[in-house]
N, C-alpha and C positions, 0 to 999 in steps of 0.2 A: 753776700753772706755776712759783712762785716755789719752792715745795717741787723741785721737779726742778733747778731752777738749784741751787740752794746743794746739791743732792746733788749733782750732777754738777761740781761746786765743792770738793769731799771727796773727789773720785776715783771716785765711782759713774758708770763706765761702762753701765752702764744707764740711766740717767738721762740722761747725754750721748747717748746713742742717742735715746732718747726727745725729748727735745728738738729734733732733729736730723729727726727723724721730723715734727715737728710744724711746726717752720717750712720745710720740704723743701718744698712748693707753694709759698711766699713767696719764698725764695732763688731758684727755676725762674723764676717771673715777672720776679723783677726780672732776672735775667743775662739774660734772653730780651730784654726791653725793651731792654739795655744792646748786645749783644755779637747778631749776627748769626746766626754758624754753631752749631750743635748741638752742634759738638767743644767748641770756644771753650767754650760753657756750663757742658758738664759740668766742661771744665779746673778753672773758677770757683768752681764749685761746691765740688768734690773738695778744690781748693786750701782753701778758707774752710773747710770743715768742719776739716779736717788743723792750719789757724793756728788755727781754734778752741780745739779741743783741747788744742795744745800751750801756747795764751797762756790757758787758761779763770781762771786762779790770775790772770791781772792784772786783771780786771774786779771792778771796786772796788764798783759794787751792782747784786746779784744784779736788782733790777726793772727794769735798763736792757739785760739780755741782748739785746732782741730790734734794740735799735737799735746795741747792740755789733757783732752778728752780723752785721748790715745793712751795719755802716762796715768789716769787714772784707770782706765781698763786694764793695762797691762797689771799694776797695782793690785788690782781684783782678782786679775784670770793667776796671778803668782799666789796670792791668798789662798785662794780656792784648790791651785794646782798641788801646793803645801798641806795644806789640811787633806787630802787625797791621796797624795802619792803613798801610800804604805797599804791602799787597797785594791788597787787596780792597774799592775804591772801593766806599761805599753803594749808591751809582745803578747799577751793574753787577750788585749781586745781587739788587735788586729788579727788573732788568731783565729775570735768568734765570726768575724766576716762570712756572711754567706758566699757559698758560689756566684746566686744570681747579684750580689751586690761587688763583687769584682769584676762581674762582667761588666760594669758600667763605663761608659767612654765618653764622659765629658772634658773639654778643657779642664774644667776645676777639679773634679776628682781626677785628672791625670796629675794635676798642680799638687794638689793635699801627696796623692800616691810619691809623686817625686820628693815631695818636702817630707818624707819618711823617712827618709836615705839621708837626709841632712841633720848632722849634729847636733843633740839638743842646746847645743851652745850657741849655733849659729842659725835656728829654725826660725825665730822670730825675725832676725836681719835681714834672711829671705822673705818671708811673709810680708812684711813691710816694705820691703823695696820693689822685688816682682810684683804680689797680691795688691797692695796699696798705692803702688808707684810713689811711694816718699824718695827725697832724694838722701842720699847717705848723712847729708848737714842734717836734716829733720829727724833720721834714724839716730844720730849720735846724739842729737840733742835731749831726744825721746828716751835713750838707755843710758844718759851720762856717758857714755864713752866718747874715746876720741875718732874722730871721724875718719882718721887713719887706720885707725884697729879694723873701723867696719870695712873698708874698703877691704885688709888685705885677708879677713879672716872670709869675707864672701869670694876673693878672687882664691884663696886655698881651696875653699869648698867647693868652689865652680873646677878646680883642676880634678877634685876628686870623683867627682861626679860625671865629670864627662869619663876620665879614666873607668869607670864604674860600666858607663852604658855605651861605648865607646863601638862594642861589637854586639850591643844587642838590639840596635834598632831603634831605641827608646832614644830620643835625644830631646831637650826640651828648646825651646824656639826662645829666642833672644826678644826681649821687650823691646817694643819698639822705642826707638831714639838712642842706641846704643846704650854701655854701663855707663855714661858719664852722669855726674850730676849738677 
């Protein structure tokens, strides 16, 4: 991948494509986790790929693209979230859910349905670390925090959560390779 970065760092629009191709299921996840509506998403998307592009010449080393790419989506999907938020309360569109669409039982809709219950303060650190498997350095680096915060602000959250689902059956399955990073 490091070979595609630095071509597509010289101008090969092939290589930016490829690229593009290749974190395009990682970008989806995380705007999805972030931003509600499916327009919103794509907005996000479209947009990051486009800043991409246009700022590829300012990223200073080629082996940190993917968390580049990451901090301008998030960049986007905050933009977007901001210019939104005062029209479409959370609890209103989870309220529209149909029946047949909470009948659904996939890993990833059980993942999103869990990441519901999780703060919007700490949704993204999840999303990132479970959904993306970054390790907490990558996640700290990615939100400017310290990478002690993220550690102890997902291990709060992980007590409450479990506390949470602890007698209802629901429990969520540990990523593989333990929390360490």
């Amino acid at each position: 991948m490091l070979t595609l970065v630095k071509k597509a760092m010289r101008g090969d629009k092939e290589a930016f494509i490829a690229l593009m191709d290749k974190h395009s299921d990682s970008m989806l996840r995380i705007a999805h986790g972030y931003l509600s509506q499916d327009a919103d998403v794509a907005d996000a998307i479209q947009d990051t790929i486009l800043d991409a592009y246009e700022h590829l010449s300012s990223l200073k080393e080629p082996r940190y693209f993917k968390t580049w790419l990451i901090r301008i989506l998030l960049n986007n999907c905050n933009h977007i979230y901001n210019r939104n938020k005062n029209y479409i309360p959370l609890d209103e569109v989870s309220e529209t859910l149909s029946d047949e669409t909470q009948e659904i039982d996939t890993p990833l809709f059980r993942f999103h349905e869990l990441l519901s219950f999780v703060s919007d303060e700490n949704r993204l650190c999840f999303q990132l670390y479970y959904g993306e498997e970054l390790t907490t350095r990558e996640i700290a680096d990615i939100l400017h925090i310290n990478e002690n915060t993220i550690r102890s602000r997902m291990h709060r959250e992980k007590l409450k959560l479990k506390a949470r689902f602890q007698n209802s059956g629901y429990m969520a399955t540990a990523r593989k390779g333990g929390a360490s990073s």
